[in-house]
MDTraj code that builds the backbone (N, CA, C; nanometers):
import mdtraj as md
import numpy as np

residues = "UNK UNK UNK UNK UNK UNK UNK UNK UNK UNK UNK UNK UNK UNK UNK UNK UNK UNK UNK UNK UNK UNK UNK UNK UNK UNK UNK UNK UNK UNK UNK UNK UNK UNK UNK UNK UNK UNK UNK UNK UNK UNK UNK UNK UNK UNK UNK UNK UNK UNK UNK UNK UNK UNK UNK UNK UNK UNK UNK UNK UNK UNK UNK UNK UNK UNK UNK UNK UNK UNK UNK UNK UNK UNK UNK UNK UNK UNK UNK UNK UNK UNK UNK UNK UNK UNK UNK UNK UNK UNK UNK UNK UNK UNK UNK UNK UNK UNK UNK UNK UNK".split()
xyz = np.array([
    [-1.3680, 1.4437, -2.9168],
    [-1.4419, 1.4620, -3.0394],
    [-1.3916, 1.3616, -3.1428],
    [-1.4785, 1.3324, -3.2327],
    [-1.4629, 1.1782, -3.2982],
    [-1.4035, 1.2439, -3.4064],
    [-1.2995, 1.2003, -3.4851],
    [-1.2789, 1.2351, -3.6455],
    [-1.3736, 1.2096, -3.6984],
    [-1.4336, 1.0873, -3.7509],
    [-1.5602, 1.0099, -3.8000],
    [-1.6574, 0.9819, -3.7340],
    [-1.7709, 0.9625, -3.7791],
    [-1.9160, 0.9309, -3.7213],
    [-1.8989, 0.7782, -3.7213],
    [-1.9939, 0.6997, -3.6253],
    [-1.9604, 0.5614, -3.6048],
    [-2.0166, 0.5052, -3.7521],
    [-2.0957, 0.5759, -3.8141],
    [-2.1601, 0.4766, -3.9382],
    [-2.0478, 0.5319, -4.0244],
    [-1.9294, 0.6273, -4.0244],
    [-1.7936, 0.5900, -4.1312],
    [-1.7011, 0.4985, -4.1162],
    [-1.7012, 0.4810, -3.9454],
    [-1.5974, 0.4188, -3.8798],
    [-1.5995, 0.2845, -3.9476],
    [-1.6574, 0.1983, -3.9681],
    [-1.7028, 0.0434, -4.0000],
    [-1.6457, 0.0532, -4.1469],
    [-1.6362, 0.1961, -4.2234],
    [-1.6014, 0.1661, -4.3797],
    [-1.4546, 0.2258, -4.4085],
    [-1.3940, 0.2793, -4.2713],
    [-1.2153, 0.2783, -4.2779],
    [-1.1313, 0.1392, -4.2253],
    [-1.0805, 0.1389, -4.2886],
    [-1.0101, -0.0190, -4.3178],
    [-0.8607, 0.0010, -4.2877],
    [-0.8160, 0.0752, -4.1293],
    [-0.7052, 0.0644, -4.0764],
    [-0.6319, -0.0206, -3.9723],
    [-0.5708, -0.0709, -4.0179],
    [-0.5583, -0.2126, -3.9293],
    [-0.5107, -0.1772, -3.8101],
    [-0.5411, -0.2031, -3.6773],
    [-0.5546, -0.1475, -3.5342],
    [-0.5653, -0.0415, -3.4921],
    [-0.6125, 0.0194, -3.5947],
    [-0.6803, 0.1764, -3.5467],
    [-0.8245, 0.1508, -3.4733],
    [-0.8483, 0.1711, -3.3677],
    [-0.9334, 0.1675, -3.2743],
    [-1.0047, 0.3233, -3.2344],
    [-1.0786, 0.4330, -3.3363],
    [-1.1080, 0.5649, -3.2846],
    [-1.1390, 0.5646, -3.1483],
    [-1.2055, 0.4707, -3.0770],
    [-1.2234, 0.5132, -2.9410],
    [-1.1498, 0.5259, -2.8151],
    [-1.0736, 0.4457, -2.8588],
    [-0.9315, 0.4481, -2.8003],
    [-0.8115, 0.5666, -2.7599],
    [-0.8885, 0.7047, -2.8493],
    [-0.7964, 0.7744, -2.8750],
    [-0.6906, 0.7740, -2.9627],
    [-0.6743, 0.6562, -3.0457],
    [-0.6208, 0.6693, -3.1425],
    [-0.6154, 0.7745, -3.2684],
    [-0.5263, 0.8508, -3.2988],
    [-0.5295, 0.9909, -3.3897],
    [-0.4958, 0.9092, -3.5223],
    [-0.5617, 0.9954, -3.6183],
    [-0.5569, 0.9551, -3.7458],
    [-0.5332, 1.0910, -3.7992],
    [-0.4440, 1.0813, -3.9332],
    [-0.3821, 1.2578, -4.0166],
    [-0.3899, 1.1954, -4.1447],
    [-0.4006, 1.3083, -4.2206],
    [-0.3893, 1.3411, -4.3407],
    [-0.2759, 1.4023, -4.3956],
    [-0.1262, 1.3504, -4.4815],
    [-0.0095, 1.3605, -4.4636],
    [-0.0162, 1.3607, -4.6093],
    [0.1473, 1.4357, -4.6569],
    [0.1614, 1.4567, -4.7552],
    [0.2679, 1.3772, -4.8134],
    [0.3245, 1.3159, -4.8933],
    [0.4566, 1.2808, -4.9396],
    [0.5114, 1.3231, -5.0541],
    [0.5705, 1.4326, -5.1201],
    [0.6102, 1.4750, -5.2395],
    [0.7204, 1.3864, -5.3181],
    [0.6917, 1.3685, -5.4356],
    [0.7862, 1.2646, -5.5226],
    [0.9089, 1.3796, -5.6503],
    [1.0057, 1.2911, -5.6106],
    [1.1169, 1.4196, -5.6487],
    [1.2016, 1.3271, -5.6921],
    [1.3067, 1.3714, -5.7661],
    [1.3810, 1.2591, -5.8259],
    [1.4739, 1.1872, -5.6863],
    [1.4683, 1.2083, -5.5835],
    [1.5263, 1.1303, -5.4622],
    [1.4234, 0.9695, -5.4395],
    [1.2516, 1.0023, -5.5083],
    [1.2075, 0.9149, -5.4165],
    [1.1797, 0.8327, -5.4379],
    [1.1858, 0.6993, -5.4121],
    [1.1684, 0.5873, -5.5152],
    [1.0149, 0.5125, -5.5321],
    [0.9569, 0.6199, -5.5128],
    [0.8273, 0.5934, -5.5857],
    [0.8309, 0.6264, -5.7352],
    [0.9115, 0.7622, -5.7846],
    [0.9453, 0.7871, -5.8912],
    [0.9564, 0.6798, -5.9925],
    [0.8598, 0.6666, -6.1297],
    [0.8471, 0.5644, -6.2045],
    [0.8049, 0.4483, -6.1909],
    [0.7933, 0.4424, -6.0688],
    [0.6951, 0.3004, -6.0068],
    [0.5492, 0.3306, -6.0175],
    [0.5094, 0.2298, -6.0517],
    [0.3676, 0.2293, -6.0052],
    [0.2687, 0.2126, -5.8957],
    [0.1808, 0.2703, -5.8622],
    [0.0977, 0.2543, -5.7697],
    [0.1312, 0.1338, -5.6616],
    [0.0449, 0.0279, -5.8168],
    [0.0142, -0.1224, -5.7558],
    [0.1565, -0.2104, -5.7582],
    [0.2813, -0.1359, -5.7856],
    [0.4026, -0.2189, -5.7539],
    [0.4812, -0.1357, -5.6717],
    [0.4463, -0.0173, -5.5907],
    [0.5090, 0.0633, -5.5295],
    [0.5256, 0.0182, -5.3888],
    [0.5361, -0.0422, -5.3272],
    [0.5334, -0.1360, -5.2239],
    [0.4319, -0.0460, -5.1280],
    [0.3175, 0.0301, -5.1113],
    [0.2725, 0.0958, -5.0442],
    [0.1358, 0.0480, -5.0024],
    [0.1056, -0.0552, -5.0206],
    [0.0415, -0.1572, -4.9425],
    [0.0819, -0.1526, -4.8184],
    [0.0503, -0.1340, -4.6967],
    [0.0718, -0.1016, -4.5600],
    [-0.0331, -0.1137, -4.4540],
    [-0.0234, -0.1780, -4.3834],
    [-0.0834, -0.1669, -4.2476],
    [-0.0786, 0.0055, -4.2499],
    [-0.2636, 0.0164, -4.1502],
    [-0.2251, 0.1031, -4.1322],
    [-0.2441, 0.2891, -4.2261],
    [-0.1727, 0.2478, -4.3474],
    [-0.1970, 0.3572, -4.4512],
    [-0.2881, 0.3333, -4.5590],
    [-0.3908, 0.4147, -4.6003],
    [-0.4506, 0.4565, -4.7010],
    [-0.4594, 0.5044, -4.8047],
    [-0.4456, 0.4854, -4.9409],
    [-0.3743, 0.6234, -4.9991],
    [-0.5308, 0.7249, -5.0818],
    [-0.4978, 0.7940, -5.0290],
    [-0.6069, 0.8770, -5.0375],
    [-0.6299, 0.9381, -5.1722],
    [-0.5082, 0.9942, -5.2619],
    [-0.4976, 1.0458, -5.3639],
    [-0.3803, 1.1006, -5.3943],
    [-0.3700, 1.1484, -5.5419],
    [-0.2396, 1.2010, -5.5933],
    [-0.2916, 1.3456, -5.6677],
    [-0.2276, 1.4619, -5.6093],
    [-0.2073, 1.5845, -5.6823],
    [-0.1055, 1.5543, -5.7459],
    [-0.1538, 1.5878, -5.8851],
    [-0.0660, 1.6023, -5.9725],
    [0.0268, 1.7241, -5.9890],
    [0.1588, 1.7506, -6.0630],
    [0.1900, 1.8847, -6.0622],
    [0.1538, 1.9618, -6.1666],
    [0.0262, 1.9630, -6.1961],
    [-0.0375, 2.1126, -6.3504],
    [-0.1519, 2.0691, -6.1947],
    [-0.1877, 2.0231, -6.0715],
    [-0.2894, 2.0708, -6.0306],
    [-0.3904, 1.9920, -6.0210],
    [-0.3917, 1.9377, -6.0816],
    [-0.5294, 1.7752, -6.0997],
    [-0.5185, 1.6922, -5.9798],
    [-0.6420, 1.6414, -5.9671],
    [-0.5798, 1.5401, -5.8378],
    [-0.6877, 1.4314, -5.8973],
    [-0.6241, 1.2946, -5.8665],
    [-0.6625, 1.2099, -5.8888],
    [-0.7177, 1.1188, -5.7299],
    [-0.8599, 1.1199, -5.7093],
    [-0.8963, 1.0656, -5.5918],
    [-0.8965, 0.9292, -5.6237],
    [-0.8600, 0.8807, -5.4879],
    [-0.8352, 0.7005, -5.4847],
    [-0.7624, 0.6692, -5.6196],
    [-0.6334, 0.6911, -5.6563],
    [-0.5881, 0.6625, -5.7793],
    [-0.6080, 0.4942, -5.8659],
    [-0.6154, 0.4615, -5.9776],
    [-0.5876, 0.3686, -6.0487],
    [-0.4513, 0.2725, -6.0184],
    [-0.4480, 0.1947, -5.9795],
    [-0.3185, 0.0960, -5.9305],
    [-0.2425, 0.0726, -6.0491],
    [-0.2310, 0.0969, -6.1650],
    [-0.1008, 0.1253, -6.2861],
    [-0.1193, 0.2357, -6.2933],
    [-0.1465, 0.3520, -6.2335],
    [-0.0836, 0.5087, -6.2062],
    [0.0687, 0.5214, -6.2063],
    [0.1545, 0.5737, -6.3413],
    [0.3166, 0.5800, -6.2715],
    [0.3153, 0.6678, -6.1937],
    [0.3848, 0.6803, -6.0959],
    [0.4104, 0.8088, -6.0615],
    [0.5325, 0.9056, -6.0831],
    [0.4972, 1.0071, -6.1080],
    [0.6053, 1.1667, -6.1838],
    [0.6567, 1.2486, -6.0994],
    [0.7929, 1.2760, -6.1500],
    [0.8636, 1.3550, -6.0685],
    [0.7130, 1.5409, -6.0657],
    [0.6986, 1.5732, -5.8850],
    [0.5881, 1.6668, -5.9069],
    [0.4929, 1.6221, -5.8666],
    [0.4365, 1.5094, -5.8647],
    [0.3300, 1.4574, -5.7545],
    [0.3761, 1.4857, -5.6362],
    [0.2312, 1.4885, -5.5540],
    [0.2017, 1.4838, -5.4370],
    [0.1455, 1.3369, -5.3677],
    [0.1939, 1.2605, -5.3314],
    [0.1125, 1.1665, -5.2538],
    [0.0242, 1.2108, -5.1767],
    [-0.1403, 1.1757, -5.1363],
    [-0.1651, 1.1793, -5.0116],
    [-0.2610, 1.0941, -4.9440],
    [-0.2163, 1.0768, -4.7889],
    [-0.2148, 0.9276, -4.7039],
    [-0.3312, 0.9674, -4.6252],
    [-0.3997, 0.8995, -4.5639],
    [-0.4647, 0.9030, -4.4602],
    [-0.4065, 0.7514, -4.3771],
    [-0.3554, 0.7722, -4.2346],
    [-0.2412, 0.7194, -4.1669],
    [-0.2428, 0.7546, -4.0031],
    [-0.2167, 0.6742, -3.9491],
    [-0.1424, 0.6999, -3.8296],
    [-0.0152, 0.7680, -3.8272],
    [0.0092, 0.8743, -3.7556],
    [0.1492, 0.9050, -3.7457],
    [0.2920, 0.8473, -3.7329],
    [0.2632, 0.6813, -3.6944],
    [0.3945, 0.6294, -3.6479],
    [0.4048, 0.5601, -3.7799],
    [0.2476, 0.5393, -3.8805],
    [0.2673, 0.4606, -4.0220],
    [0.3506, 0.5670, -4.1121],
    [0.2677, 0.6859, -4.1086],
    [0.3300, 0.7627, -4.1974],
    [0.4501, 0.7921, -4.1663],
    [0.5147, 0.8179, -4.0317],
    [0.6949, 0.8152, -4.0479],
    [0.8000, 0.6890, -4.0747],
    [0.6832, 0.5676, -4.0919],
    [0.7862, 0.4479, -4.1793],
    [0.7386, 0.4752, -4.3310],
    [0.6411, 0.5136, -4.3472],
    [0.6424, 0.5487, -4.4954],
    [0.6867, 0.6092, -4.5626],
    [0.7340, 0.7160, -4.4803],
    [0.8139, 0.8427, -4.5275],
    [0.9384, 0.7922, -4.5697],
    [1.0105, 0.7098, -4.4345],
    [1.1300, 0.7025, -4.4387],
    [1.1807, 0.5322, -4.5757],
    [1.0155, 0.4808, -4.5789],
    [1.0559, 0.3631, -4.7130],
    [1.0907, 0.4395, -4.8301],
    [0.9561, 0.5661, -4.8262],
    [1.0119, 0.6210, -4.9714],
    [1.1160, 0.7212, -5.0205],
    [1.1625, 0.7174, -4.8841],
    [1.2857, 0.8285, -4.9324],
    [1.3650, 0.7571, -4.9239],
    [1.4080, 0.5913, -4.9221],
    [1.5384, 0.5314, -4.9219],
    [1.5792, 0.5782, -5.0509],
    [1.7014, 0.5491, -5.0535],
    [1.7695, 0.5495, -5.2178],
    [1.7014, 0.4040, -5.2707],
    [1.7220, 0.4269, -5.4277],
    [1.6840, 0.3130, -5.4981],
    [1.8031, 0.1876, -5.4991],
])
top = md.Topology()
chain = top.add_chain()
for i, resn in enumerate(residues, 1):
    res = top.add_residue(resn, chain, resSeq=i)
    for name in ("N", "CA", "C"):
        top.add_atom(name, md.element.get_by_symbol(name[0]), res)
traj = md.Trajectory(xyz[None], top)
C-alpha cells in the first residue's frame, strides 16, 4: 500500500526516496529543550537542510503550530519540531541536534 498517490509522489522532494521500492517514509518528532542546539537558532541557519528530511512544521508550546515554518523562525525552548524523513535521516538528525553546542 502506497503512502502517497502517484500524482503526490512527483511533489515530495526526497532525495533517493524511491516509494516503489519499498522505501518507508515517517513522520517524527524532535522536541527542543535547553540540551538542543536548535535552541535560539534559526530555522534558515539551523543547519537542517538535509538530504532526505522535510520539515514539516513546528508546534509551538501554548499549542499553535506553525505549518511549513518561515526560515527566520527562532526556535524556543518547548517547541516541537516536525520531520517528514526516512528513518535512517531522522536518526542523524536526531543525533545532529542533540550534540552539545
Amino acid at each position: 500500500q502506497a503512502i502517497v498517490s502517484p500524482e503526490v509522489d512527483d511533489l515530495l522532494d526526497i532525495a533517493g526516496v524511491n516509494f516503489t521500492k519499498n522505501n518507508r517514509v515517517q513522520v517524527a518528532e524532535i522536541n527542543v529543550d535547553e540540551n538542543c542546539m536548535l535552541l535560539q537558532k534559526t530555522l534558515r541557519n539551523s543547519g537542517l537542510k538535509m538530504d532526505k528530511v522535510i520539515v514539516m512544521g513546528i508546534r509551538h508550546r501554548d499549542g499553535d503550530f506553525s505549518f511549513v515554518p518561515n526560515p527566520d523562525y527562532m526556535f524556543k525552548k518547548g517547541d516541537t519540531l516536525v520531520t517528514l524523513s526516512t528513518a535512517k535521516a531522522f536518526a542523524e538528525l536526531k543525533e545532529m541536534v542533540s550534540a552539545s553546542q
